[in-house]
PyMOL Python script that loads the backbone (N, CA, C, O; Angstrom):
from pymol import cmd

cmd.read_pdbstr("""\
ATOM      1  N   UNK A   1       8.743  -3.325 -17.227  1.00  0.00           N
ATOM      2  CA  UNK A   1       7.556  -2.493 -17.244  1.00  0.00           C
ATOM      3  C   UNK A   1       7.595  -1.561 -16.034  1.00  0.00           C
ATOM      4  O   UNK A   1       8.107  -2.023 -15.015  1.00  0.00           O
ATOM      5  N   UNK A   2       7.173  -0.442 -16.009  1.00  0.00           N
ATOM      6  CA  UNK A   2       7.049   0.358 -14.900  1.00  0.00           C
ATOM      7  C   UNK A   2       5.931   0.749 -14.646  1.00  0.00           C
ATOM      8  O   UNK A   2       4.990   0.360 -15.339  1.00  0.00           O
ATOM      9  N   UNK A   3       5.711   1.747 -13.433  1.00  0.00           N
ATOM     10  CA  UNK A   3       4.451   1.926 -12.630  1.00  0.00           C
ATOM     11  C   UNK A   3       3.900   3.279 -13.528  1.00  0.00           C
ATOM     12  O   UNK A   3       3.245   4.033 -12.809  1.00  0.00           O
ATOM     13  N   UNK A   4       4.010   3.686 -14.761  1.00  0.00           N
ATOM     14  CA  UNK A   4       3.364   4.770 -15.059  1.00  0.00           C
ATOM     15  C   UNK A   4       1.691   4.257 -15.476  1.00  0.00           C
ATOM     16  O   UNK A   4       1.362   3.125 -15.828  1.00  0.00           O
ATOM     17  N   UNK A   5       0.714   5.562 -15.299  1.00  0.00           N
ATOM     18  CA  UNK A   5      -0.590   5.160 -15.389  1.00  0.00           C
ATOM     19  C   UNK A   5      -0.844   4.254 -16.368  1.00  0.00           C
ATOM     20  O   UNK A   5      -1.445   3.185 -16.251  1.00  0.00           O
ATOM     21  N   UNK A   6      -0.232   4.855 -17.589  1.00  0.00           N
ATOM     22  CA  UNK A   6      -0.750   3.582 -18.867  1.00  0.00           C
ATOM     23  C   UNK A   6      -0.120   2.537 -18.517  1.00  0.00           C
ATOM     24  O   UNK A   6      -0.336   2.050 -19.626  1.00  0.00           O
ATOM     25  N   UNK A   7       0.713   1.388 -17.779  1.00  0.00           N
ATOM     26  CA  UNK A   7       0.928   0.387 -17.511  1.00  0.00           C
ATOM     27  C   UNK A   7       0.605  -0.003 -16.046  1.00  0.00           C
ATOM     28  O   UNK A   7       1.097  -0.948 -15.429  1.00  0.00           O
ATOM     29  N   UNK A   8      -0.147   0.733 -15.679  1.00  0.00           N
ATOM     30  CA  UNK A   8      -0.592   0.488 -14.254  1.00  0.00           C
ATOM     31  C   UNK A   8      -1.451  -1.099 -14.320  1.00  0.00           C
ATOM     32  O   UNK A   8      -2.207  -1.239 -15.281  1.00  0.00           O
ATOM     33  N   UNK A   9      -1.356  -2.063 -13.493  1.00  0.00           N
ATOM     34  CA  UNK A   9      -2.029  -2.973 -13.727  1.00  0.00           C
ATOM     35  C   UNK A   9      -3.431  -2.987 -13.174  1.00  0.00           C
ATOM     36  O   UNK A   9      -3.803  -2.073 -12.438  1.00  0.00           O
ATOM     37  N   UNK A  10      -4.299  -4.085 -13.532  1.00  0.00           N
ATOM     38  CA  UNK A  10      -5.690  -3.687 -12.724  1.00  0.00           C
ATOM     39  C   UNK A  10      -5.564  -3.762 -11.489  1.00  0.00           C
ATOM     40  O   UNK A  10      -4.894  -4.673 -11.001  1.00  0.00           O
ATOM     41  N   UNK A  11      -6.277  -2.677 -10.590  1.00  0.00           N
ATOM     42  CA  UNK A  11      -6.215  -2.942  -9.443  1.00  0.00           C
ATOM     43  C   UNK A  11      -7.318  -4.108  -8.638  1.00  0.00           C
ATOM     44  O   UNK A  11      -8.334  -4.545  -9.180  1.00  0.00           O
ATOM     45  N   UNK A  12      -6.888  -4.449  -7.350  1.00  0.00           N
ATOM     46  CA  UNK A  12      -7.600  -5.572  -6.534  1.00  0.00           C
ATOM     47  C   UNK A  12      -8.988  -4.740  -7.078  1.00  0.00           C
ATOM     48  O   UNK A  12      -9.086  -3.730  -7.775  1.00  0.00           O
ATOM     49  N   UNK A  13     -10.091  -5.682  -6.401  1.00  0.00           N
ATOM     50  CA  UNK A  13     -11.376  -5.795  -6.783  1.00  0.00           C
ATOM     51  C   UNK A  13     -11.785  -5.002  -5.198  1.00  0.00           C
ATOM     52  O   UNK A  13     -11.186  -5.194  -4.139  1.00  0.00           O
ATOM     53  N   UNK A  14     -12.932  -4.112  -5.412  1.00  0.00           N
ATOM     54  CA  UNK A  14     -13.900  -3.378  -3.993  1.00  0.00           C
ATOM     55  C   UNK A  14     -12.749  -2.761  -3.109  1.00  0.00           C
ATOM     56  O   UNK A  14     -12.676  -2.822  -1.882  1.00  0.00           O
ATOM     57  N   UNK A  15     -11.640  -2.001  -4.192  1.00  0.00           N
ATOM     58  CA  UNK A  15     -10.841  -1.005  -3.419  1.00  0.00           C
ATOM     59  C   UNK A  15     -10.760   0.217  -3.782  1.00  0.00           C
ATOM     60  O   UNK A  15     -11.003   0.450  -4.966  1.00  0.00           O
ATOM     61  N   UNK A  16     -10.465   1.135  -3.051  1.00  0.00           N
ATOM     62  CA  UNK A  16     -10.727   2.511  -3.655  1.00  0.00           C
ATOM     63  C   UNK A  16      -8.970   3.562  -3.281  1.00  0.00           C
ATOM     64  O   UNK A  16      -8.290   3.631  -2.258  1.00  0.00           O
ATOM     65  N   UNK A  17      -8.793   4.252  -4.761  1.00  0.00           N
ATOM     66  CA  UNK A  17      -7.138   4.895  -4.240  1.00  0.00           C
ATOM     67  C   UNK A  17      -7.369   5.829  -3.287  1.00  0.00           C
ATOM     68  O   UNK A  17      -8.430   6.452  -3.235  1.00  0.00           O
ATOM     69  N   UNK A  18      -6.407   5.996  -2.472  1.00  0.00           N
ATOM     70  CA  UNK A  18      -6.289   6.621  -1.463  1.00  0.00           C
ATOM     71  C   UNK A  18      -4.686   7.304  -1.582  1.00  0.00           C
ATOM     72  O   UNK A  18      -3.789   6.592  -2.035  1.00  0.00           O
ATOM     73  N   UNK A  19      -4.404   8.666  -1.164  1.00  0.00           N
ATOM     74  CA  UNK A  19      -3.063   9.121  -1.100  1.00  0.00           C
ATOM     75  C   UNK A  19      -2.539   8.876   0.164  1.00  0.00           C
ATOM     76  O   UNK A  19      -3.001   9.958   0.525  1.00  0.00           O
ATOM     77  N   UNK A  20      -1.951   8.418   1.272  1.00  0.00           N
ATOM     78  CA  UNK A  20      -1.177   8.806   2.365  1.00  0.00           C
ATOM     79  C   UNK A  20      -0.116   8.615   2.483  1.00  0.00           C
ATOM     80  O   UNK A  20       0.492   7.954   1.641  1.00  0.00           O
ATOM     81  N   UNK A  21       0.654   9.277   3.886  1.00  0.00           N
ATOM     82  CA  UNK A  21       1.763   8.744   4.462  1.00  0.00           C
ATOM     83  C   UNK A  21       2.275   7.604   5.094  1.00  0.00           C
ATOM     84  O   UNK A  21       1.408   7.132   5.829  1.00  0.00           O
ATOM     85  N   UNK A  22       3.271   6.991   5.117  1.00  0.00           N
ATOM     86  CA  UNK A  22       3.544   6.073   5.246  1.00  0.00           C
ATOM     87  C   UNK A  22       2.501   5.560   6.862  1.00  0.00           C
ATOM     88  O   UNK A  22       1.835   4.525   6.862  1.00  0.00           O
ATOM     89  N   UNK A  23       2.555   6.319   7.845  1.00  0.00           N
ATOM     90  CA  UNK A  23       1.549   6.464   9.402  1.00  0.00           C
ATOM     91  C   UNK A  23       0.518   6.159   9.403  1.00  0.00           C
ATOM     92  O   UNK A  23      -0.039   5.663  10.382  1.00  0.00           O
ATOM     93  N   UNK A  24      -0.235   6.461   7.857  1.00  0.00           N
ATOM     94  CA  UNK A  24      -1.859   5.878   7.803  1.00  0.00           C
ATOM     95  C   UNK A  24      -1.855   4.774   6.859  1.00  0.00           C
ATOM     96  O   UNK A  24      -3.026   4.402   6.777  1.00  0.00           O
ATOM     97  N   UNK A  25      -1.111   4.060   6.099  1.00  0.00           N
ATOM     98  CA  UNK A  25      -1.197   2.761   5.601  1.00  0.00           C
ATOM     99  C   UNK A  25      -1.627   1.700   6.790  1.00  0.00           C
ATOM    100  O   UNK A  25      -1.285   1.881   7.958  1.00  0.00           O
ATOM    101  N   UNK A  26      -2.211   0.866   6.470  1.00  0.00           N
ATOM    102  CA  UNK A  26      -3.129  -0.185   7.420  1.00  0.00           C
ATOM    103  C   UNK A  26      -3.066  -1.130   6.598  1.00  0.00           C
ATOM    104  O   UNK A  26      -2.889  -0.997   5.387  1.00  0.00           O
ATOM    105  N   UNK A  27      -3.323  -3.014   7.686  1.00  0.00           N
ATOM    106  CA  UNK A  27      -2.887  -3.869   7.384  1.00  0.00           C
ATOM    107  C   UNK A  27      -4.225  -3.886   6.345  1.00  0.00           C
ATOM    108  O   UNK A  27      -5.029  -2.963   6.471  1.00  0.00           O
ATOM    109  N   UNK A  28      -4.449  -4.825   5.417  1.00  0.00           N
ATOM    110  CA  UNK A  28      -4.985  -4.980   3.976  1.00  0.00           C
ATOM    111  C   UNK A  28      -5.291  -3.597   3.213  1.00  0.00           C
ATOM    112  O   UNK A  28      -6.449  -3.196   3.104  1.00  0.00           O
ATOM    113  N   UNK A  29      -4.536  -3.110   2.853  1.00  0.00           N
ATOM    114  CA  UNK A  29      -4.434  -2.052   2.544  1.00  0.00           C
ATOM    115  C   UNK A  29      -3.387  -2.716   1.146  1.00  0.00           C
ATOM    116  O   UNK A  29      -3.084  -3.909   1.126  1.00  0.00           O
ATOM    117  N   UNK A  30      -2.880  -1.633  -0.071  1.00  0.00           N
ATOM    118  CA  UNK A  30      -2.232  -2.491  -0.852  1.00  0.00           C
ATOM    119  C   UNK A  30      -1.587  -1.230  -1.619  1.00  0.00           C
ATOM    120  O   UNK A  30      -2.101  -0.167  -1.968  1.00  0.00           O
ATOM    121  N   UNK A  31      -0.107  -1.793  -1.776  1.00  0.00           N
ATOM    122  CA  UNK A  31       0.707  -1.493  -2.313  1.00  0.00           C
ATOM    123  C   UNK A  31       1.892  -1.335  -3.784  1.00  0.00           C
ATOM    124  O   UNK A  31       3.025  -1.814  -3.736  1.00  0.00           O
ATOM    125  N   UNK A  32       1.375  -0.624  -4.943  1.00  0.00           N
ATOM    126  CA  UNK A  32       2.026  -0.946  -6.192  1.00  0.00           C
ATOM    127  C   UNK A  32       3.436  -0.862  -6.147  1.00  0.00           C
ATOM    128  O   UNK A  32       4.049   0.125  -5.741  1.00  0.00           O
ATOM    129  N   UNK A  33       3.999  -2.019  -6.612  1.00  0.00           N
ATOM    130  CA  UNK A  33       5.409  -2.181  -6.412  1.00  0.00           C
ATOM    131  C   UNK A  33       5.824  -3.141  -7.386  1.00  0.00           C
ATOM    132  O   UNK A  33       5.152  -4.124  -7.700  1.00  0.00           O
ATOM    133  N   UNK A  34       6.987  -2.830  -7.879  1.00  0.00           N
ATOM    134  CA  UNK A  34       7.222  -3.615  -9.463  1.00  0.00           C
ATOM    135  C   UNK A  34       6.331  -4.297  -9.963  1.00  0.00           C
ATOM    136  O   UNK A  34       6.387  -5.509 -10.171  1.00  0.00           O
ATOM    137  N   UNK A  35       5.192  -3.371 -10.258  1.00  0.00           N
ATOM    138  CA  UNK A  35       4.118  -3.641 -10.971  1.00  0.00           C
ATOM    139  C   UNK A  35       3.153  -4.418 -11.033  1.00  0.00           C
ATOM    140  O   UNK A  35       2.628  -4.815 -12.073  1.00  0.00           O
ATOM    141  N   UNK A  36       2.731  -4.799  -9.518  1.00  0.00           N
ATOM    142  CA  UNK A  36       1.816  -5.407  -8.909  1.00  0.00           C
ATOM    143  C   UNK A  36       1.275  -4.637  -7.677  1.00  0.00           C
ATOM    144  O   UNK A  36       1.938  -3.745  -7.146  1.00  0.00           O
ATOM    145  N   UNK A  37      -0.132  -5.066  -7.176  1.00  0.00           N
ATOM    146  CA  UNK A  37      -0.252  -4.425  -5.899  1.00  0.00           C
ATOM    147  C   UNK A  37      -0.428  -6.225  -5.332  1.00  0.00           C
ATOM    148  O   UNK A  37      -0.753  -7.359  -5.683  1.00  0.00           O
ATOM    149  N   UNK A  38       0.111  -5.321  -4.127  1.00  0.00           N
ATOM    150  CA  UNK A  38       1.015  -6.366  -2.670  1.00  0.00           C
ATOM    151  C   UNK A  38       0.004  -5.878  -1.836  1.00  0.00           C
ATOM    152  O   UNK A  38      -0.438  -4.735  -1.952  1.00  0.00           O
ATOM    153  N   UNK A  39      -0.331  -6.571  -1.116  1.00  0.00           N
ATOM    154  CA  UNK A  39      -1.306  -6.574   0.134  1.00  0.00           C
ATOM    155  C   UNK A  39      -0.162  -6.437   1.451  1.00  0.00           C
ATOM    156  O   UNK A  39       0.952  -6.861   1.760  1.00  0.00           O
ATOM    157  N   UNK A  40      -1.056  -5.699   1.894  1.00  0.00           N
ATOM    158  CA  UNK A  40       0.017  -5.203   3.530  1.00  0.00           C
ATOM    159  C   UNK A  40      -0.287  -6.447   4.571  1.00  0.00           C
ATOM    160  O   UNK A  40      -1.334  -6.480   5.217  1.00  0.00           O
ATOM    161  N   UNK A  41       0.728  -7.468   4.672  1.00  0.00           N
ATOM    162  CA  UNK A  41      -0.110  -8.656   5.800  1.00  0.00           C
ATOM    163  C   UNK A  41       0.367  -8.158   7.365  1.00  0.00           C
ATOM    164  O   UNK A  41      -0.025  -8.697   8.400  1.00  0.00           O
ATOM    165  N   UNK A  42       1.467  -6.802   7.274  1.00  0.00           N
ATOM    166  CA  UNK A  42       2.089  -6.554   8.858  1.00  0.00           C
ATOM    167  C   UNK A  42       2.635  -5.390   8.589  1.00  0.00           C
ATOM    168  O   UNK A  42       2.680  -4.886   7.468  1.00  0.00           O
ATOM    169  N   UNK A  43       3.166  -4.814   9.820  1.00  0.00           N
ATOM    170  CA  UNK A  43       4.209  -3.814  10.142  1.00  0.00           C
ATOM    171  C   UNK A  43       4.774  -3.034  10.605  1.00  0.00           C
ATOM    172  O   UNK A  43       4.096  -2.725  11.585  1.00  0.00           O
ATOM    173  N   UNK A  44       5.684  -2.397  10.586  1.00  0.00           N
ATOM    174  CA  UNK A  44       6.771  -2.159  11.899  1.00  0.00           C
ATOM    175  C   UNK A  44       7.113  -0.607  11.849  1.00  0.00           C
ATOM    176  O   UNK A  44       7.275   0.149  10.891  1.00  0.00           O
ATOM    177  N   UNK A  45       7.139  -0.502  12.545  1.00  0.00           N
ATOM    178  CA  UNK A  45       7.539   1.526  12.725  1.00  0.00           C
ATOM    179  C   UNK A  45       8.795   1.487  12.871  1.00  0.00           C
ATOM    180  O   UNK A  45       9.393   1.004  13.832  1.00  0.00           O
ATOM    181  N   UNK A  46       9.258   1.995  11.918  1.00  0.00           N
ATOM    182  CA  UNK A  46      10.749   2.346  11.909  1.00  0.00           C
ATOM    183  C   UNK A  46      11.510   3.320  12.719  1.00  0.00           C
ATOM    184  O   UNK A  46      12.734   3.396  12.824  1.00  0.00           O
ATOM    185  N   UNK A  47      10.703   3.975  13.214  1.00  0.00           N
ATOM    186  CA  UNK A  47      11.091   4.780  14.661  1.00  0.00           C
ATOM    187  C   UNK A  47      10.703   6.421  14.397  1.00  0.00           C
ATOM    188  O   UNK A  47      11.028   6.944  13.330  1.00  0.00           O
ATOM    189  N   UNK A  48      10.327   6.825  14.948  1.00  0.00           N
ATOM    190  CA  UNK A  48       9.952   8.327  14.085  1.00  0.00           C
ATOM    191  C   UNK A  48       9.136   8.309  13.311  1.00  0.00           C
ATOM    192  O   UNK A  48       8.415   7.352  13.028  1.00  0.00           O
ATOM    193  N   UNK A  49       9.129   9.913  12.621  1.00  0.00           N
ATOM    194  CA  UNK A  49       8.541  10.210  11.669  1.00  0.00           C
ATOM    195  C   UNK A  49       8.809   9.703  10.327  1.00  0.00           C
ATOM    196  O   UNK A  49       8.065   9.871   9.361  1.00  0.00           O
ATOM    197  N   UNK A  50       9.655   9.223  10.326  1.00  0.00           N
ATOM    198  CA  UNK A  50      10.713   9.153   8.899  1.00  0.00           C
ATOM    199  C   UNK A  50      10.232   7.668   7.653  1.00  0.00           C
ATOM    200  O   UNK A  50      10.845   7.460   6.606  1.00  0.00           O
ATOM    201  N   UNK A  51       9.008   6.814   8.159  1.00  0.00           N
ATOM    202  CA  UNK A  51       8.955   6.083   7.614  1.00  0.00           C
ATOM    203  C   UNK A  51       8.036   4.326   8.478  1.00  0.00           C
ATOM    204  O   UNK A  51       7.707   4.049   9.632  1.00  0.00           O
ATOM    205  N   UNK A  52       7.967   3.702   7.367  1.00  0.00           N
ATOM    206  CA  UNK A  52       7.206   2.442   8.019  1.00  0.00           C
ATOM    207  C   UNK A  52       7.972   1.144   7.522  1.00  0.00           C
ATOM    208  O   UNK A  52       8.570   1.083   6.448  1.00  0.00           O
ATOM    209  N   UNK A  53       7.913   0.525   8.077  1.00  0.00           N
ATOM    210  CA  UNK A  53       8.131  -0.915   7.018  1.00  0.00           C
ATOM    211  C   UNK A  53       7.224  -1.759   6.742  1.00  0.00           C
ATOM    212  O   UNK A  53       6.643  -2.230   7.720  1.00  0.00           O
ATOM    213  N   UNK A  54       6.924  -2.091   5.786  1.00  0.00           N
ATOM    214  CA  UNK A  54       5.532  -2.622   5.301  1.00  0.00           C
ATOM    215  C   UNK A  54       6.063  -4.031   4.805  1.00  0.00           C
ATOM    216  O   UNK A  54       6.975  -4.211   3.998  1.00  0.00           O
ATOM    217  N   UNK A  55       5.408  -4.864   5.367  1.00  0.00           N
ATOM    218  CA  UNK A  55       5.687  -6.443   5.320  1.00  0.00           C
ATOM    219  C   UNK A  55       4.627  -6.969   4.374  1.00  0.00           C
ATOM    220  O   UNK A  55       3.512  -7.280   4.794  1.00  0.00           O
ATOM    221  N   UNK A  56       4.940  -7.063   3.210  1.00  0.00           N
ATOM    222  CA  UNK A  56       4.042  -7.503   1.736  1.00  0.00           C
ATOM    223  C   UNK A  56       3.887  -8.512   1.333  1.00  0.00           C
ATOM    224  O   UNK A  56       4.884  -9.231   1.391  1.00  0.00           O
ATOM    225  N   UNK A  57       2.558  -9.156   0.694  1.00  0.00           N
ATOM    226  CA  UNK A  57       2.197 -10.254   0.305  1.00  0.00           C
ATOM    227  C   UNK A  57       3.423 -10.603  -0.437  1.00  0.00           C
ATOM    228  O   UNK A  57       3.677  -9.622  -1.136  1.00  0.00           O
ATOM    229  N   UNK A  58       4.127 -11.336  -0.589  1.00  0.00           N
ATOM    230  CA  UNK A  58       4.605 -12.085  -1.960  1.00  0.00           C
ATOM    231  C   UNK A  58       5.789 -11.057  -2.201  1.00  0.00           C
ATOM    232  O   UNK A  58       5.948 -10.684  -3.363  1.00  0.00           O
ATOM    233  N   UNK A  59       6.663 -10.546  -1.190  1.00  0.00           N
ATOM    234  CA  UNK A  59       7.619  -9.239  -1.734  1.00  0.00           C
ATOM    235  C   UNK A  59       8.081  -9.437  -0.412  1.00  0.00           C
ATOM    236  O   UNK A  59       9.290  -9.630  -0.534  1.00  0.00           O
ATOM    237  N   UNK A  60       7.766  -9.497   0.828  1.00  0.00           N
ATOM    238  CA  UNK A  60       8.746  -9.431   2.212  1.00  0.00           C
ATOM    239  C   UNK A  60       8.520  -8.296   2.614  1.00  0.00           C
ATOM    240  O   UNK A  60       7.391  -7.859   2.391  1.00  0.00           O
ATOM    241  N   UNK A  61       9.577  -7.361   3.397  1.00  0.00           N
ATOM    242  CA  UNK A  61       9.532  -6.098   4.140  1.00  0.00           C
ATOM    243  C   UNK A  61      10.013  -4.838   2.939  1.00  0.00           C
ATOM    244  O   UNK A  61      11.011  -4.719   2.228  1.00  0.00           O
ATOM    245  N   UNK A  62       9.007  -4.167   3.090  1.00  0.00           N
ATOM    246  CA  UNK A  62       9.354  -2.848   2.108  1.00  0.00           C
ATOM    247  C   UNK A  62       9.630  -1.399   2.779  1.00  0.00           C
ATOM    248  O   UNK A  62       8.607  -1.086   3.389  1.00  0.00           O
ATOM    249  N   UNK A  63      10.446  -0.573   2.878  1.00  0.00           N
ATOM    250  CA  UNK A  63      10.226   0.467   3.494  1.00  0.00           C
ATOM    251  C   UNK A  63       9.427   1.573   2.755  1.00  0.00           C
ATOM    252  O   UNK A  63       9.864   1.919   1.658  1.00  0.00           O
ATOM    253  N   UNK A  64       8.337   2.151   3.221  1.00  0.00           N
ATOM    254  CA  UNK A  64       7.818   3.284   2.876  1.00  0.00           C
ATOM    255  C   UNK A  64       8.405   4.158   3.813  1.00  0.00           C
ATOM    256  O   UNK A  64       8.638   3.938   5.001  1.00  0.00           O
ATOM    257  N   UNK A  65       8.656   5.357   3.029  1.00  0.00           N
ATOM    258  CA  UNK A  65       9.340   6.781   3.510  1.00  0.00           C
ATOM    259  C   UNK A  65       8.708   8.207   3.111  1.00  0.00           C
ATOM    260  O   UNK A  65       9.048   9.316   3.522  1.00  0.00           O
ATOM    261  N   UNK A  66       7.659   7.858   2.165  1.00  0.00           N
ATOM    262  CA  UNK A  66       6.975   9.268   2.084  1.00  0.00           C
ATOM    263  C   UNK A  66       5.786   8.961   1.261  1.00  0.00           C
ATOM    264  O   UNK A  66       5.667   7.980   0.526  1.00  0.00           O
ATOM    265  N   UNK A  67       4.709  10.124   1.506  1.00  0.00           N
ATOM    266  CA  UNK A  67       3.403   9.942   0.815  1.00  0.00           C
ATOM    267  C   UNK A  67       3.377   9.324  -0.131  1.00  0.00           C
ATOM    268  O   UNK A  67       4.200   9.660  -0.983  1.00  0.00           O
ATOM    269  N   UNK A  68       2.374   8.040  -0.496  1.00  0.00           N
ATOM    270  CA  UNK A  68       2.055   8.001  -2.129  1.00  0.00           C
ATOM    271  C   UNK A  68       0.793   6.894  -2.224  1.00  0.00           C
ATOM    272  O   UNK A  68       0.344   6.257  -1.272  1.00  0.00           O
ATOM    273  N   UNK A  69       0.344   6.831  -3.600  1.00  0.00           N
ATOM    274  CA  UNK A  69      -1.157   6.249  -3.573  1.00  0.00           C
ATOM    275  C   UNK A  69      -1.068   5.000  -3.377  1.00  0.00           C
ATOM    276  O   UNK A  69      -0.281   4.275  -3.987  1.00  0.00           O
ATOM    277  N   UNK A  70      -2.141   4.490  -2.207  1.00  0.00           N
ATOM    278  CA  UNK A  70      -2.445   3.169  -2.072  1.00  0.00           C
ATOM    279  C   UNK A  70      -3.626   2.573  -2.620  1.00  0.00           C
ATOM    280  O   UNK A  70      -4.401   3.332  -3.201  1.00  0.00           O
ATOM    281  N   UNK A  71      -3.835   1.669  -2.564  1.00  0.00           N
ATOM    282  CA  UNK A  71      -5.536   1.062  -2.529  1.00  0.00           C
ATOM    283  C   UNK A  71      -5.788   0.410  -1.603  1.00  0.00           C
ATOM    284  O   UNK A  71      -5.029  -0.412  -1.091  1.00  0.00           O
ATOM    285  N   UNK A  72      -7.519   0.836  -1.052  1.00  0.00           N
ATOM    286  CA  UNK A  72      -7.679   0.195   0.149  1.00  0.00           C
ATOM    287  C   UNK A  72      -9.327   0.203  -0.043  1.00  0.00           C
ATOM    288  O   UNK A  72     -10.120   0.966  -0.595  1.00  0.00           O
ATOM    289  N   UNK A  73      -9.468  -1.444   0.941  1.00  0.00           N
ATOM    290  CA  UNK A  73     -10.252  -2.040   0.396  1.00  0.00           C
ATOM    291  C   UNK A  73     -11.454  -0.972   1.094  1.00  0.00           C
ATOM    292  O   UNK A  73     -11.255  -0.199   2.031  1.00  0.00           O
ATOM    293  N   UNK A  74     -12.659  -1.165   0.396  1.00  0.00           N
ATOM    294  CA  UNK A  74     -13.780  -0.937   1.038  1.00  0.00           C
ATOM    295  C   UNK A  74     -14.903  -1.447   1.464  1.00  0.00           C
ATOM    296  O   UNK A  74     -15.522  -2.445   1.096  1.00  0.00           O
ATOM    297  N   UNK A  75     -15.172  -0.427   2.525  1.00  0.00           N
ATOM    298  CA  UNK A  75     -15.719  -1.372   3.906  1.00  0.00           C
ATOM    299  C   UNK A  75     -16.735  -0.588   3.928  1.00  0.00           C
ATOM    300  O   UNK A  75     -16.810   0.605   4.223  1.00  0.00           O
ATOM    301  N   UNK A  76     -18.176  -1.955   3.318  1.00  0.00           N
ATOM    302  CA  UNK A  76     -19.077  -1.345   3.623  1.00  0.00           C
ATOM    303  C   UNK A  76     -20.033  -1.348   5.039  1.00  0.00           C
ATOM    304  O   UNK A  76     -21.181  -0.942   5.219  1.00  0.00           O
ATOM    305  N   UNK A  77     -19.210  -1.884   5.813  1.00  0.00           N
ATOM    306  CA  UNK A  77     -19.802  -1.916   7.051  1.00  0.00           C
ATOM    307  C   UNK A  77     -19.842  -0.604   7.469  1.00  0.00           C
ATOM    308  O   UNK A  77     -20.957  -0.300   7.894  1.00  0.00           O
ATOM    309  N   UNK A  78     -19.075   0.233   7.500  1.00  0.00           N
ATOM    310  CA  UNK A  78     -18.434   1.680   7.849  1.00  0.00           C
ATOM    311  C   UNK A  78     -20.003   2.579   7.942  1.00  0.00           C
ATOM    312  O   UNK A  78     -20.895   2.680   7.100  1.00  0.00           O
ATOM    313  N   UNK A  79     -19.884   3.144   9.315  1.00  0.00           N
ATOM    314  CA  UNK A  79     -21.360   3.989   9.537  1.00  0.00           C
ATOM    315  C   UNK A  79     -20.997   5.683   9.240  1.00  0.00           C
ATOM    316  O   UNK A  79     -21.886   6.529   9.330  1.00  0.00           O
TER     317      UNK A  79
END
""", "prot")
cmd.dss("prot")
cmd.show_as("cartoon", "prot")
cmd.util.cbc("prot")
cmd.orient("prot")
């Protein structure tokens, strides 16, 4: 199965999509990847501009290298 919209799976619950670069992904933040979203539990700057490594629920270390949609949870504490 792949990540196109019509097989997109449901996403986590009280999250909202978001587009960024790999620089603004944040830890619980979540990631579609062979057709699940993976929760961000850590991660490491790969040095530069060029990318992140994103340490995933249930998947290990992933490298992100360029923009693309996440989901991230929302916080209604936020003023």
């Amino acid at each position: 199965m792949d990540d196109t919209p019509e097989n997109k799976p449901t996403p986590p619950g009280s999250t909202m999509p978001t587009h960024c670069p790999p620089g603004d992904v944040g830890i619980g933040d979540y990631v579609l990847l062979e057709n699940r979203y993976r929760r961000v539990n850590d991660m490491r700057s790969k040095g530069g501009a060029n990318g992140r490594v994103l340490l995933l629920e249930g998947y290990g270390p992933w490298l992100m290298t360029a923009p693309r949609e996440i989901r991230r949870p929302i916080n209604l504490n936020q003023r």
